[in-house]
N, C-alpha and C positions, 0 to 999 in steps of 0.2 A: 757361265754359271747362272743358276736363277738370280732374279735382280734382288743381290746380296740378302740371303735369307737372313733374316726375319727378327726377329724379335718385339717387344713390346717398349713403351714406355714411359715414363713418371712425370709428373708436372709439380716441381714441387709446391709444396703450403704456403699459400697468403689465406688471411681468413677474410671470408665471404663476410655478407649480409648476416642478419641475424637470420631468417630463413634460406638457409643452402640453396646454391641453383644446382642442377645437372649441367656443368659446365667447368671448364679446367681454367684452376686461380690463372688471373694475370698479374703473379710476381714475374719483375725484372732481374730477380736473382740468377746465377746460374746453376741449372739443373742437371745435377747427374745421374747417369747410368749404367749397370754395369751389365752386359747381355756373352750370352754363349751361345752359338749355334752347330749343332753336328749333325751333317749330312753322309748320307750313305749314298751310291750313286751304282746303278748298273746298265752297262751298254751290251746291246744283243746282237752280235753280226753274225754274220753266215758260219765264222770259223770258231762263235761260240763268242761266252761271257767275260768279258772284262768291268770288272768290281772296281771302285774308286772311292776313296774317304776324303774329308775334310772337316778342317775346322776350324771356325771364326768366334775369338773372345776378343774383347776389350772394353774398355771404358769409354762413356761420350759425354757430352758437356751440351746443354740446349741455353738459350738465353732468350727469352722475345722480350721482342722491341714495340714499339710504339705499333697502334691499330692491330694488323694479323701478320705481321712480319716476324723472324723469326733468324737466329742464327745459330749453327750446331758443329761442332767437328771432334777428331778422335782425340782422346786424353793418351790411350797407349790401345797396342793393334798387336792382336796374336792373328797370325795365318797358317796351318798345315795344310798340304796335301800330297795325297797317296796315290798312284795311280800307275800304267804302265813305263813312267817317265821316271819314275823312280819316287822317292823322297820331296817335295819341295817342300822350303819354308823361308820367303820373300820376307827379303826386307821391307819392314814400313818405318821405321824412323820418318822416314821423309814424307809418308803422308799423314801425319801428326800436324795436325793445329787446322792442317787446309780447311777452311772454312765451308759451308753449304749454306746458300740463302734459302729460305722457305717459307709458304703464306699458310702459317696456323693459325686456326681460329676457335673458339671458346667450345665447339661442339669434335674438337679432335680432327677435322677434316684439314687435310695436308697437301699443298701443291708444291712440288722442287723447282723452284725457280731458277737457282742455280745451281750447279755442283762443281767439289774443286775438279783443278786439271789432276791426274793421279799419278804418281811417278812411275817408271817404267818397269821398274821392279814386279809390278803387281798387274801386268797386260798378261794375259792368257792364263792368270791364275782365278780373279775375282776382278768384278767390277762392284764397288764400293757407292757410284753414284745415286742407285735409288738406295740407299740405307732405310730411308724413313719413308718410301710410299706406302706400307702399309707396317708402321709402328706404331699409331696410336689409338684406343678405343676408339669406335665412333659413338656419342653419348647419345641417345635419346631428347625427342623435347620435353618428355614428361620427368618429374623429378624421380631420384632411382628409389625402388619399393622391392621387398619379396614379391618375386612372383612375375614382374615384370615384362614383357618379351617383345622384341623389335627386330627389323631388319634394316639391311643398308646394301646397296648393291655400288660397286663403284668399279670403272672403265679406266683404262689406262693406259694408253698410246704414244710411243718413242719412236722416232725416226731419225737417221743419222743418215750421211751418204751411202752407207754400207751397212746399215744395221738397221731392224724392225723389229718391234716387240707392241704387244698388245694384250692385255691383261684384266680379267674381267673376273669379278671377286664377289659372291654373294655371302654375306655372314647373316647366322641369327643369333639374337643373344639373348638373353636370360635371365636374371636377378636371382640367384641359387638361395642364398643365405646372406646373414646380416656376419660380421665379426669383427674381432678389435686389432689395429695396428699400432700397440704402444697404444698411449692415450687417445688414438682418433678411432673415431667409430667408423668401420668400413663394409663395402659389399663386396661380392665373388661371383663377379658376373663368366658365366657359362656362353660360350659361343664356339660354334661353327661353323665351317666355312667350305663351300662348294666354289675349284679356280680351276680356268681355266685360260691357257696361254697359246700363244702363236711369237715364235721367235725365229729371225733369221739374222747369222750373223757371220763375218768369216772366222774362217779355222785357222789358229795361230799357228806362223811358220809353216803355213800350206795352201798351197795355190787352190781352194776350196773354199767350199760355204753351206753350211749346215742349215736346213730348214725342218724346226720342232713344232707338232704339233701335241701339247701337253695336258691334264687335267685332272684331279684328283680332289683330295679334301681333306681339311685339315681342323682339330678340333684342340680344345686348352679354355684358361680362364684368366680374367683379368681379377684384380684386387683394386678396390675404385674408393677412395676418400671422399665423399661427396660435403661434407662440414667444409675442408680445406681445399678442394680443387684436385686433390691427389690422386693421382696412375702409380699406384706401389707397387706393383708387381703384373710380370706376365707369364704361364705355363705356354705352351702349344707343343704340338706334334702332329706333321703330316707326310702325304703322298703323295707324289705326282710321277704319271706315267704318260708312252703314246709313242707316237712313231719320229724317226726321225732319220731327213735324207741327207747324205754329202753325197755333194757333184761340186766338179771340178773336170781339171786339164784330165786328170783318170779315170774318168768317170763318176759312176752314180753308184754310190752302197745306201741298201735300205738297213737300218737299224731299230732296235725300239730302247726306251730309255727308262729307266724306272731310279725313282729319286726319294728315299724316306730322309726327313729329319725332324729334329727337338731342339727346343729353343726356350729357353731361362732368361728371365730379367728380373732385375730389382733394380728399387730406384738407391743411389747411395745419400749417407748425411754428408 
């Protein structure tokens, strides 16, 4: 599955300076979130279309630590999917609490330094490790105004013995409007995003190995606290399409793969 789609999210409030920076508070409290993701998924072969659903909710828990360290894991994990296999929906109890180290820093820029082990329950349905390579605004150096508009382009490369992913992400964003979140004065920052991927990986329970070459684009908006350091909120919804081979001991099927979803966040009290 794409590297666990998506969502956005929240930093909660410590109060800045008297003048705000564009920059996410570093309160040591823990910060929650609560995100849904649903994805639509269709594979093209020779003998025709096969259609596939899914769906990823839960709650997550973020806390940093001292400098740009960072600690995060699930509160509780909803998984469906639908596809020619029938019905699935994987237990996660057991991957509840498993920890993910990570190096956030005041401008939203995120490296996964660690990820938990995942229990086996959840192999060939979702891979859960990057949750947060692209969950958080990227902010600006200037402080945030109407009108605003920046870019950020960011590369992102995985290799395992058996697996390669590569991930190349161009967002623009935008300063829409000003508005109010309860008592904090907030922005609705506007952005989208041109991606594009290269993934190869094997095929569960099949002496095979899939290689995708994907690309699409994806548009939504953030809700930015900039008084309090606050990520309130995130919209999105995108596309990605493109070709994709399996070979193996049976050979070579060429297919093509087309992937819509939407994705909800709110930060929780």
């Amino acid at each position: 599955m794409l590297r666990t789609l998506l969502a956005s999210a929240a930093l909660l409030a410590c109060a800045l300076p008297a003048r705000a920076q564009t920059t996410y508070a570093s309160t040591r409290d823990t910060l929650r979130f609560r995100e849904t993701t649903r994805v639509q998924m269709t594979l093209t072969m020779p003998q025709g279309e096969i259609p596939m659903t899914m769906e990823q909710s839960g709650a997550l828990s973020l806390v940093r630590l001292p400098g740009d360290s960072a600690r995060a894991w699930f509160d509780s994990l909803y998984i469906s999917a639908k596809g020619p296999q029938g019905d699935i929906k994987p237990a996660t109890d057991s991957a509840l609490k498993r920890t993910f180290r990570l190096s956030l820093d005041s401008r939203g820029r995120v490296k996964n330094v660690k990820a938990p082990e995942w229990p086996a329950s959840l192999q060939g349905v979702t891979d859960l490790s990057h949750q947060f390579d692209d969950f958080f605004l990227r902010l600006p150096a200037q402080p945030l105004k109407v009108g605003l508009a920046w870019s950020d382009t960011v590369t992102q490369t995985d290799s395992t013995a058996d697996r390669y992913s590569r991930w190349v992400r161009h967002t623009d964003y935008r300063v829409e409007r000003d508005t109010m979140v309860g008592a904090s004065p907030a922005f609705v920052v506007h952005a989208k995003q041109q991606m594009t991927a290269t993934v190869s990986a094997p095929i569960p329970a099949q002496q095979m190995r899939s290689d995708a070459q994907l690309s699409g684009e994806e548009e939504g908006f953030f809700v930015f606290a900039p008084k309090t350091g606050r990520l309130i909120a995130r919209r999105r919804e995108g596309k990605l399409e493109g070709p994709v081979k399996a070979s193996g001991a049976m050979g070579e099927i060429q297919m093509n793969q087309s992937m819509a979803y939407t994705s909800t966040m709110d930060a929780l009290k």
